[in-house]
C-alpha positions as CSV (number, residue, x, y, z in Angstrom):
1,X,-17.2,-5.8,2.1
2,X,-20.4,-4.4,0.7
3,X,-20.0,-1.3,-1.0
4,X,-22.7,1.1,-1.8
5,X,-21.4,3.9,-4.3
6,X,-24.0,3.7,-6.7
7,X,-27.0,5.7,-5.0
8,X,-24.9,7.1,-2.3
9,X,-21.0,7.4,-3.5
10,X,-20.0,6.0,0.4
11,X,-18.1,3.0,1.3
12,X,-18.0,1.1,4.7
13,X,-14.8,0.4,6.3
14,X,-14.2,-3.4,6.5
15,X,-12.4,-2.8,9.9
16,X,-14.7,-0.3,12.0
17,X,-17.6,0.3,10.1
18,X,-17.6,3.8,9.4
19,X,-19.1,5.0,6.1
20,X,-16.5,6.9,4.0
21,X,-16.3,8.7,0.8
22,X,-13.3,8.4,-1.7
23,X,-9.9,7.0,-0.6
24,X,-10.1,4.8,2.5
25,X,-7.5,6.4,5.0
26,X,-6.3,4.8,8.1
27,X,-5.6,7.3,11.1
28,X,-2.7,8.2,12.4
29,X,-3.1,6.5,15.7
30,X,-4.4,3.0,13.5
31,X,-1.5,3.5,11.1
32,X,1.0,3.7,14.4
33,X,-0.6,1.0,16.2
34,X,-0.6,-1.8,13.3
35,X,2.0,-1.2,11.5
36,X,5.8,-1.9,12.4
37,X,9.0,-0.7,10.7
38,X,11.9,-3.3,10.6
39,X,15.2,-3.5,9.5
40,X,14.3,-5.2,6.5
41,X,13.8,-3.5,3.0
42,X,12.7,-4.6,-0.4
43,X,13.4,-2.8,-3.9
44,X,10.2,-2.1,-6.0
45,X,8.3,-0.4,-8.7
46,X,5.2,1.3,-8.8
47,X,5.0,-0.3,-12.4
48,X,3.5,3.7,-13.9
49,X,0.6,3.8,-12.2
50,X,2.4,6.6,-9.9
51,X,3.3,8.8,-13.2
52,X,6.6,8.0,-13.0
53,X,8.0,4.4,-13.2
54,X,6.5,3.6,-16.3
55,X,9.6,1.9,-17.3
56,X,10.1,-0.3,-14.3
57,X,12.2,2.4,-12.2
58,X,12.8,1.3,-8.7
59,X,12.7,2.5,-5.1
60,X,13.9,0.9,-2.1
61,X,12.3,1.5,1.0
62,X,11.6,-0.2,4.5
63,X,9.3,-3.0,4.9
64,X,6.8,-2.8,8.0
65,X,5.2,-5.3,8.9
66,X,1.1,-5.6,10.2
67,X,-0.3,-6.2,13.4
68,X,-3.8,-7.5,11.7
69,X,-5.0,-10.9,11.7
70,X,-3.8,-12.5,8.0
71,X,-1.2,-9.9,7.1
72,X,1.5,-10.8,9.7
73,X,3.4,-11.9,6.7
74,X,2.5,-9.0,4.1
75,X,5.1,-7.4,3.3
76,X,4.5,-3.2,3.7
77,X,6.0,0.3,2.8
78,X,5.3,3.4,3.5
79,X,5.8,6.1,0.5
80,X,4.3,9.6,0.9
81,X,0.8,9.6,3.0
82,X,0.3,6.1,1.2
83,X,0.7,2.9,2.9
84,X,1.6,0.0,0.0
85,X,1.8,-3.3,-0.1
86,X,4.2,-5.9,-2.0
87,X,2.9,-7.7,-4.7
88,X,4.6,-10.9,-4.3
89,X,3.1,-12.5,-7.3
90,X,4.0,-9.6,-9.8
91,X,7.4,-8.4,-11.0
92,X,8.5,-5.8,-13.3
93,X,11.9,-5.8,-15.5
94,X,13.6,-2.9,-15.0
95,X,14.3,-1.2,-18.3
96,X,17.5,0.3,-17.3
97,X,19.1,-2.4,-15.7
98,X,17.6,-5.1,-16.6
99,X,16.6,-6.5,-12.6
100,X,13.2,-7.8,-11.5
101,X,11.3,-6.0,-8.8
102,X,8.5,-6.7,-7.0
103,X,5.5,-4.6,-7.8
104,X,4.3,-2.2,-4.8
105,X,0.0,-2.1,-4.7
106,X,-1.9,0.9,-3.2
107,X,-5.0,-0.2,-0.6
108,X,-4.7,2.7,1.8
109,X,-4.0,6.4,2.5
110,X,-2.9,7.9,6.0
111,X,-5.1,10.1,6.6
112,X,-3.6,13.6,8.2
113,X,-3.4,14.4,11.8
C-alpha cells in the first residue's frame, strides 16, 4: 500500500481505494459483511498500549472470524468501535496471575453509522 502523508496527510485504502485521513475505519455494512462472530473466544491483553493493561491484565472476548482472502484463519475481536486482531506470535505474562495471553493488535476502527 502506498501511502502519501507527507505532502498531503491522506492514505489510500488497500481494499477500495478511497483516500482517507487518520484512522482507517471499515463501515458498518463492510464490518457486517466480512466479519463473523463464532462461538469460540480467546483471552488477551492489550499489553498498555490501551492505558490500561500495562501489567498484562486480560479480557476475554469472542473471536470472529474474516471473510477476506488470507485472513480466514486470523483470529478477530471486536472491543469498543475497534476491530483487533490476535497476535499469535506475541504473549504477555500476566502480572497478577502469572498466565500467558495472546497479545490483541489494532489495524482498524468501525466507523459509525
Amino acid at each position: 500500500m502506498k501511502e502519501d502523508t507527507i505532502t498531503t496527510g491522506f492514505r489510500i485504502c488497500p481494499k477500495c481505494g478511497k483516500h482517507y485521513h487518520g484512522t482507517l475505519a471499515l463501515s458498518r455494512e463492510d464490518n457486517e459483511d466480512l466479519f463473523t462472530k463464532t462461538k469460540e473466544r480467546v483471552t488477551f491483553t492489550f499489553d498498555g498500549w490501551d492505558g490500561e493493561s500495562y501489567d498484562g491484565e486480560s479480557r476475554t472476548g469472542c473471536i470472529y472470524r474474516a471473510a477476506i482472502k488470507g485472513y480466514e484463519e486470523v483470529r478477530f475481536i471486536k472491543v469498543g468501535k475497534g476491530l483487533h486482531y490476535i497476535d499469535e506470535d506475541s504473549s504477555m505474562i500476566e502480572i497478577a496471575t502469572g498466565e500467558a495471553h495472546k497479545e490483541a493488535e489494532w489495524p482498524v476502527d468501525v466507523a459509525r453509522a
